[in-house]
C-alpha positions as CSV (number, residue, x, y, z in Angstrom):
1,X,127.0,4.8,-45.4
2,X,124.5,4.1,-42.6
3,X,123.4,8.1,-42.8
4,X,123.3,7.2,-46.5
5,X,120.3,4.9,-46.5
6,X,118.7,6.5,-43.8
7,X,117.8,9.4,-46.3
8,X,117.0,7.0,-48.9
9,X,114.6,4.9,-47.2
10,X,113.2,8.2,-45.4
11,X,112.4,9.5,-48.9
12,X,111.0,6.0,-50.3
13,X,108.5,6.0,-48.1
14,X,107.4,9.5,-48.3
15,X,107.3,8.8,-52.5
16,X,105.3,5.7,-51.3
17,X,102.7,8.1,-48.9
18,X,102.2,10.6,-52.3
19,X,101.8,8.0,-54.1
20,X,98.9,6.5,-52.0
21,X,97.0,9.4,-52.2
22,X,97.4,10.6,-55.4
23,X,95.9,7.4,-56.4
24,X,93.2,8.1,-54.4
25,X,92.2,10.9,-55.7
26,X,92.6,9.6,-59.3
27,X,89.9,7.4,-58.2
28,X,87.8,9.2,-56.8
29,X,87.8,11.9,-59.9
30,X,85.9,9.0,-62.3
31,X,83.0,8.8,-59.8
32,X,82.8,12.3,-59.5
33,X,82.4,12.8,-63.4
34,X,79.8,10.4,-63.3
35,X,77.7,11.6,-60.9
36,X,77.8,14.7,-62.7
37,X,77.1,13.9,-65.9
38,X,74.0,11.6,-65.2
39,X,70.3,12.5,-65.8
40,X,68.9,14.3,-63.0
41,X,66.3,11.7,-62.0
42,X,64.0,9.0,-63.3
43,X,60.8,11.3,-62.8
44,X,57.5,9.6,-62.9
45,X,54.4,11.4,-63.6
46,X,50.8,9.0,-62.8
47,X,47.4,9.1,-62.0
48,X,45.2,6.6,-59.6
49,X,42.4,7.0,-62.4
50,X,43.7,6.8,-66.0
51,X,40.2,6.2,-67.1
52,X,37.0,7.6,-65.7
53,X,33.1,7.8,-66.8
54,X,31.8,11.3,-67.3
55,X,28.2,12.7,-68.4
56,X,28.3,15.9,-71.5
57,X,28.9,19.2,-69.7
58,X,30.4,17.5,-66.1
59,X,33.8,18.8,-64.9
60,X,35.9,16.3,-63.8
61,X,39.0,16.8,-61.4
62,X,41.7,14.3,-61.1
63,X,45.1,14.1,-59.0
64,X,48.8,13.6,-61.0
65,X,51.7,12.2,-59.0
66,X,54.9,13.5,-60.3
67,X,57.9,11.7,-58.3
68,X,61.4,11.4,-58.2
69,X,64.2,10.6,-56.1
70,X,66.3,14.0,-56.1
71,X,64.9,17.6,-56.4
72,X,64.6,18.4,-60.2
73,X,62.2,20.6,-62.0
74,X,60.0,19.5,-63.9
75,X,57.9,21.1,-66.8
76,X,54.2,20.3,-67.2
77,X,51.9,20.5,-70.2
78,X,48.4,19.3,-71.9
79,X,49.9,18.1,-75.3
80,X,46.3,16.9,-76.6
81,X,42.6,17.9,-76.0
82,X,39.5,16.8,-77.6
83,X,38.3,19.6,-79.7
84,X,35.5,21.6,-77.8
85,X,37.3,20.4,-74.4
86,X,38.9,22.5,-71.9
87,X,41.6,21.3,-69.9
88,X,44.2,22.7,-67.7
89,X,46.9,21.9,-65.1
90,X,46.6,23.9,-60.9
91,X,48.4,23.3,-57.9
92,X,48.5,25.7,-55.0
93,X,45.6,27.8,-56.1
94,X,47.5,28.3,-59.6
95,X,47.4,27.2,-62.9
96,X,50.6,25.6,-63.3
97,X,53.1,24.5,-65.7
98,X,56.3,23.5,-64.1
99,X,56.7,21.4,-60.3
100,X,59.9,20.9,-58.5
101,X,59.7,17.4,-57.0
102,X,60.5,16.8,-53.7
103,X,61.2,12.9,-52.8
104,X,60.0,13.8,-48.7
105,X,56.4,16.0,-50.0
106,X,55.4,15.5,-53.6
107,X,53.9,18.8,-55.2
108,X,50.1,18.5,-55.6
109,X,48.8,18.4,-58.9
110,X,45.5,18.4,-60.5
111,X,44.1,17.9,-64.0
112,X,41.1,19.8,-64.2
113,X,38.6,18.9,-67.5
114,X,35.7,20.7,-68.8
115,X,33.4,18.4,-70.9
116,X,31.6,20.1,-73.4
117,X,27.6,19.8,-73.1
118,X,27.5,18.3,-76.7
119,X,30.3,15.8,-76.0
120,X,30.1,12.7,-78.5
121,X,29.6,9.5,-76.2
122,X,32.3,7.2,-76.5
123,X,36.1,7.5,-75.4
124,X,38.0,10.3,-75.7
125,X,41.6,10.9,-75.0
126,X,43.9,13.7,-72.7
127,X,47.5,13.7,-72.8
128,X,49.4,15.3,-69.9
129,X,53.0,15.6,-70.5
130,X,56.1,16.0,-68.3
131,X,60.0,17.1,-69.1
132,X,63.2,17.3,-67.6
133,X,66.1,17.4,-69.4
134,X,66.3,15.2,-72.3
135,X,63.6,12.8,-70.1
136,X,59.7,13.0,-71.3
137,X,56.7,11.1,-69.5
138,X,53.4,11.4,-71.7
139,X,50.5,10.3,-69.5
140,X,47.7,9.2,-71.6
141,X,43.7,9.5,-69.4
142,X,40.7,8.3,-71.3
143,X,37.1,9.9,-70.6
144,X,34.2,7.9,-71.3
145,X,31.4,9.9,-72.1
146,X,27.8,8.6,-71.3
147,X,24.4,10.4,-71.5
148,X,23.7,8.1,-68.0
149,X,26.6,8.4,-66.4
150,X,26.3,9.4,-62.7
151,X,28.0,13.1,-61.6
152,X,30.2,13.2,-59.4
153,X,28.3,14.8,-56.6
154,X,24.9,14.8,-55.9
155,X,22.4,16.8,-53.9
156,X,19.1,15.2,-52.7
157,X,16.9,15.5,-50.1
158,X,14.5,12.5,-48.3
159,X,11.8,15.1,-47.7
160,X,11.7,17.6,-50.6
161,X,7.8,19.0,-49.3
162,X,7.0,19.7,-45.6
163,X,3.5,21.6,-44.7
164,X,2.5,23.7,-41.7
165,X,1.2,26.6,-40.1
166,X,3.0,30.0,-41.0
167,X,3.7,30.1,-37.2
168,X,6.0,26.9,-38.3
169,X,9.8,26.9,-38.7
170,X,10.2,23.9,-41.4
171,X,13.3,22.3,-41.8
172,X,14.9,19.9,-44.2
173,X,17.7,17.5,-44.5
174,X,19.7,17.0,-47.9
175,X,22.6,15.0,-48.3
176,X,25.4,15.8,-50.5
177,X,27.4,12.7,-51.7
178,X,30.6,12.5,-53.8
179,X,31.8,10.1,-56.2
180,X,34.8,12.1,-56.1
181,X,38.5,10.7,-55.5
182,X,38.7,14.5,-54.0
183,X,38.1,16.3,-51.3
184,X,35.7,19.3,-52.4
185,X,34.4,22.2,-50.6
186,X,31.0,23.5,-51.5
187,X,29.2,27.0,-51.0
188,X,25.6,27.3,-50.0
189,X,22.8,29.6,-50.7
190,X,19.2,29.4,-50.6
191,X,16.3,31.6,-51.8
192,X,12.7,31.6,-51.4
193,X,9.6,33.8,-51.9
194,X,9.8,37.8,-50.5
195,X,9.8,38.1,-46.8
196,X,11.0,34.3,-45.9
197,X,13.8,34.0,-44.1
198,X,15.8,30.8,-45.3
199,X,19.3,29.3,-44.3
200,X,21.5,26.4,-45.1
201,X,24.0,25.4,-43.5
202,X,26.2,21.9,-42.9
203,X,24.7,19.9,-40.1
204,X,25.5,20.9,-36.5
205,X,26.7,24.5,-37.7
206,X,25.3,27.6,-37.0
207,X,27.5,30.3,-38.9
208,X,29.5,28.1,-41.9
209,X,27.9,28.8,-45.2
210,X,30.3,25.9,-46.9
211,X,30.5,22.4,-46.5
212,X,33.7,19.9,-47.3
213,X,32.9,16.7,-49.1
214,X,35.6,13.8,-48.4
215,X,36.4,11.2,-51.3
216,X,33.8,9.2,-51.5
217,X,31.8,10.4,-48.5
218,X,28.5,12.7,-47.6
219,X,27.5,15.5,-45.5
220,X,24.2,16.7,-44.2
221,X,23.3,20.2,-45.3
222,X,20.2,21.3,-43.0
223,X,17.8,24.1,-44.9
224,X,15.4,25.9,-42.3
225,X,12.4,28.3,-43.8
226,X,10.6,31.1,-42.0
227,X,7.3,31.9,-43.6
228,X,6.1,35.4,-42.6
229,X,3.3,35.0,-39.7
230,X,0.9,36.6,-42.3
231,X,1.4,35.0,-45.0
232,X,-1.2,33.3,-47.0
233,X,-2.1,29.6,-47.4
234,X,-0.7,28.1,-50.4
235,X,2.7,25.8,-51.7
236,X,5.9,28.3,-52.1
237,X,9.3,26.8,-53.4
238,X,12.4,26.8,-52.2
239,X,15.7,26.6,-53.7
240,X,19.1,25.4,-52.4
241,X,22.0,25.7,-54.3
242,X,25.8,24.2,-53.6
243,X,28.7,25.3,-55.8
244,X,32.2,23.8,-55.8
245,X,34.7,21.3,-57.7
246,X,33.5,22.4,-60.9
247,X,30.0,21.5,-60.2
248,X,26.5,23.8,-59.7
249,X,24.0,21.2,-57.5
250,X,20.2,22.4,-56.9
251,X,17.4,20.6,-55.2
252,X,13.9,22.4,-55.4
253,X,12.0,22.1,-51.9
254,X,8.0,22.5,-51.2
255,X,6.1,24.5,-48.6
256,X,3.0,23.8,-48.3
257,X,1.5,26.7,-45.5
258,X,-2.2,25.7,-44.7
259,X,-2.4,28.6,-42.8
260,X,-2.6,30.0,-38.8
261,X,-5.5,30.8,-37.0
262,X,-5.7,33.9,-34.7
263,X,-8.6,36.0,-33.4
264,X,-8.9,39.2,-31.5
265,X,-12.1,40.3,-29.4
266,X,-12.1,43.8,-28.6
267,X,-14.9,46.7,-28.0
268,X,-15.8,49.1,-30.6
269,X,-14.5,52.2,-28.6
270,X,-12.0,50.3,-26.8
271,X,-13.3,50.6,-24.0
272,X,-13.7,48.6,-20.7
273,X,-16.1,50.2,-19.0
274,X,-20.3,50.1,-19.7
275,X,-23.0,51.6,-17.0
276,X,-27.0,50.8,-17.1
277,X,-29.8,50.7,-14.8
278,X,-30.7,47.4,-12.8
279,X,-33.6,45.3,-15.3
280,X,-32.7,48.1,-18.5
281,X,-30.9,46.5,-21.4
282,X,-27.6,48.2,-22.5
283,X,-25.8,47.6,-25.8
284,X,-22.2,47.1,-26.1
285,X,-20.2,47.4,-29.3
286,X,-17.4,44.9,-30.2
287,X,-15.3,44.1,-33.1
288,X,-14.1,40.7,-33.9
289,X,-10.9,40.3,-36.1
290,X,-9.6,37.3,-38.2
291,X,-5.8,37.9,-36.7
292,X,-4.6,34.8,-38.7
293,X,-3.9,33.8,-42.3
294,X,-6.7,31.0,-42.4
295,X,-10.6,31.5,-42.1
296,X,-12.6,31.2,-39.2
297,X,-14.8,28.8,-39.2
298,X,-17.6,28.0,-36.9
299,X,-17.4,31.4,-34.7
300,X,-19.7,31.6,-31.4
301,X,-20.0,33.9,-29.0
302,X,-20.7,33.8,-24.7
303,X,-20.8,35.4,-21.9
304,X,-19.9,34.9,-18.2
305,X,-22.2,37.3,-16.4
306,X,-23.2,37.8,-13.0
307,X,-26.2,35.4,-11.3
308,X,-29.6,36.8,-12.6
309,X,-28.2,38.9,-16.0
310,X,-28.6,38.3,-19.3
311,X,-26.4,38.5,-22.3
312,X,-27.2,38.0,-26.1
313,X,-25.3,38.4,-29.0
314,X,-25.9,39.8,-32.4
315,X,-25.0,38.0,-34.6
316,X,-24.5,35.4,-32.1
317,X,-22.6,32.7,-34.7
318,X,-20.9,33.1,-37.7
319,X,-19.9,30.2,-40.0
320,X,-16.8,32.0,-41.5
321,X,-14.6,35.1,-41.0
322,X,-11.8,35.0,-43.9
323,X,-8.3,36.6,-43.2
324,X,-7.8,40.1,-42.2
325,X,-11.5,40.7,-41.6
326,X,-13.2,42.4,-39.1
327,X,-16.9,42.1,-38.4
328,X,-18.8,44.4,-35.7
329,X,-20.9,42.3,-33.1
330,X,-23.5,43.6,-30.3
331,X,-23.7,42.4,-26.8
332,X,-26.5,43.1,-25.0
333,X,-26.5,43.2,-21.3
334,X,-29.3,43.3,-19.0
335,X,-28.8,43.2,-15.3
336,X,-30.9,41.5,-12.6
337,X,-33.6,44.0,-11.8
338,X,-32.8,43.9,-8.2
339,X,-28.9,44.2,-8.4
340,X,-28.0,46.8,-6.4
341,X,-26.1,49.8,-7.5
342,X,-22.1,49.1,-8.5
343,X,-19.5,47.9,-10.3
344,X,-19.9,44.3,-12.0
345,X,-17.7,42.3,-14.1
346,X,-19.0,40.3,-17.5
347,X,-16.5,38.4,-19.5
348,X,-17.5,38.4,-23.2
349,X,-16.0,35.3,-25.1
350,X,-15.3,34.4,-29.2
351,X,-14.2,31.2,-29.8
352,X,-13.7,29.3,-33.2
353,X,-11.0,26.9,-35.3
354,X,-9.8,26.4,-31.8
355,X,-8.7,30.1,-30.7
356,X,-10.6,31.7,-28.5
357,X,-10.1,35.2,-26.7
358,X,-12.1,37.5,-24.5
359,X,-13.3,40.7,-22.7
360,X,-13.1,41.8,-19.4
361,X,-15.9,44.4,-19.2
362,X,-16.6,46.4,-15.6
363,X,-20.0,47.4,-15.7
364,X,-21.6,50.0,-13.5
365,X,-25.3,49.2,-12.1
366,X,-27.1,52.5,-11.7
367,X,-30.0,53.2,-9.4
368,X,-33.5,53.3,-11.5
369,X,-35.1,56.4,-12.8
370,X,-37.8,55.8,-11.0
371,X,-36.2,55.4,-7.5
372,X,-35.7,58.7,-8.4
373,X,-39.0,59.8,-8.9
374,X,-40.2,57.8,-6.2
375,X,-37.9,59.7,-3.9
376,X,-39.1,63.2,-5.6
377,X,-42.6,62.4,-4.9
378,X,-41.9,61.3,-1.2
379,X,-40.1,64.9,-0.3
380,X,-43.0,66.0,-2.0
381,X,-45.7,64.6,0.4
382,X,-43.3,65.6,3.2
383,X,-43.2,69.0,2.6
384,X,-47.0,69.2,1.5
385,X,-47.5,67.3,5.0
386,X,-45.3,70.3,6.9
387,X,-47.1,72.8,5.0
388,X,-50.3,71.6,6.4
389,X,-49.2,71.4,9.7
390,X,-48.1,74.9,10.1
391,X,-50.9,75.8,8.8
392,X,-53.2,74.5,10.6
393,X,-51.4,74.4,14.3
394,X,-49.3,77.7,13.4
395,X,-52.2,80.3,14.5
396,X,-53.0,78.5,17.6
């Protein structure tokens, strides 16, 4: 009997043990249906800017947040667009129609808007719409349009005309400001007349040809322009250009080049070298040439001869040379008539519109002609006088 209701409690409280968990599994089935039949997340889809001020033919860029608290796909699409408008949805480089949200890294996405030239001022309206399952989000963004509205970026410069020398390297400083809740990178280029050489570049770079904007922010783009050394005075225009974020910026720049100055002094032959007898006069041909891209003005010429010579020049001024000219001039040299025989050195000089340069000329003193007759005629007298005396004494 005792046996007996060992079993019998034995199996009572192994009923009671199934029981137990087959109730808890009974409740736990309820909550799993749930779960599994709810929505797959309360999605949001926003902007920072619902409502923005644009100018006719602007492109303006704006960032969507599209949230959730689970992983969930997500279809995107621009359900209404102003007719004329352009509008579209990108995100990693694409244009985009579907995100899968991610509660630890949101996907980026942008609403990219092209504003027709001829856009009616006033308000117009975008709709951006986004589905999952049976849940749909319409985000509504207004666009003012104003003939006066600012742009979103802008491109000027403190300084837009600079003036030099040709020999110059000019530079300017522009600034390139955004109004922009984005970052935006911008290309550079700029072009000038034939034979410049012309480069911009951000601030404190040597090799970028792009810059990046930050909301909100500025950057420094420096522009440097090499004129050719020969090129004429006058005002040449420069261009700089920076493309990106939907928008083409330009900002015209003056040079004003008032020319270089450069001379060059040489001798006609080229030459060194001259010779001439001590007292004669001896002329020496030179050519001056107008090296520079401005006129000479107010030429003269000198001389730094030895003690006791004399140097003129013909013509011995000239009020103006113009560019690329070359005018033949005469030195003429006259050595002290008692120099003695050798070399000498004259420096010829130019000078004018503050250049000057100069010729180092060697020249040769020769013994006079008539040292050389007067010698003739005394071996003359000698050999008359010998003649006579072996004449005279030779028969004795």
């Amino acid at each position: 009997m005792r046996a007996m209701r060992s079993r019998t409690g034995g199996r009572w409280r192994v009923a009671r043990a199934v029981g137990t968990a087959l109730a808890a599994v009974l409740l736990a089935v309820p909550v799993i249906l749930v779960a599994g039949a709810s929505p797959a997340g309360a999605f949001e889809l926003t902007t920072a800017y619902p409502a923005v001020r644009v100018g006719p033919g602007e492109q303006a860029e704006m960032d969507l947040a599209v949230t959730s608290p689970t992983i969930e796909r997500v279809a995107l699409a621009v359900t209404e667009v102003p007719p004329g408008w352009q509008a579209r949805l990108t995100g990693g480089g694409f244009q985009i129609g579907a995100v899968f949200t991610d509660p630890d890294d949101p996907p980026e996405v942008t609403l990219k808007v092209n504003v027709p030239d001829d856009a009616a001022e006033g308000v117009h309206r975008i709709v951006v719409r986004a589905q999952s399952g049976a849940q749909v989000v319409d985000l509504p963004v207004e666009f003012d349009v104003a003939a006066d509205a600012p742009g979103a970026f802008t491109l000027t410069s403190e300084f837009a005309q600079l003036r030099g020398s040709s020999t110059d390297t000019f530079r300017f400083d522009l600034d390139l400001e955004s109004d922009s809740p984005r970052e935006a990178t911008f290309d550079l280029a700029a072009t000038g007349p034939e034979g410049w050489t012309i480069t911009a570049r951000p601030s404190g770079q040597s090799q970028a040809t792009s810059v990046t904007v930050e909301p909100g922010g500025s950057a420094t783009i420096q522009v440097e322009a090499n004129p050719p050394d020969d090129v004429p005075a006058g005002t040449y225009p420069i261009t700089v250009r920076a493309s990106g974020a939907g928008a083409d910026l330009g900002a015209e720049l003056l040079v004003d080049v008032v020319g270089s100055y450069s001379l060059e002094l040489t001798t006609a032959d080229e030459r060194l070298g001259a010779e001439g007898n001590a007292g004669d006069t001896t002329s020496v041909g030179l050519v001056l040439r107008n090296t520079g891209s401005a006129p000479l003005e107010d030429v003269s010429f000198s001389a730094t001869p030895p003690s006791g010579w004399d140097v003129t020049f013909s013509p011995d001024r000239l009020d103006t040379v113009p560019p690329g000219e070359a005018v033949p001039v005469t030195a003429r040299i006259r050595p002290d008539g008692d120099a003695v025989a050798g070399d000498y050195a004259v420096t010829l000089r130019v000078s004018g519109s503050g250049q000057s340069d100069n010729v180092e000329l060697r020249f040769a003193v020769e013994t006079s002609r008539w040292w050389g007759f007067i010698g003739l005629g005394i071996i003359a007298i000698a050999v008359v006088g010998l003649l006579f005396v072996f004449r005279r004494f030779g028969r004795r």
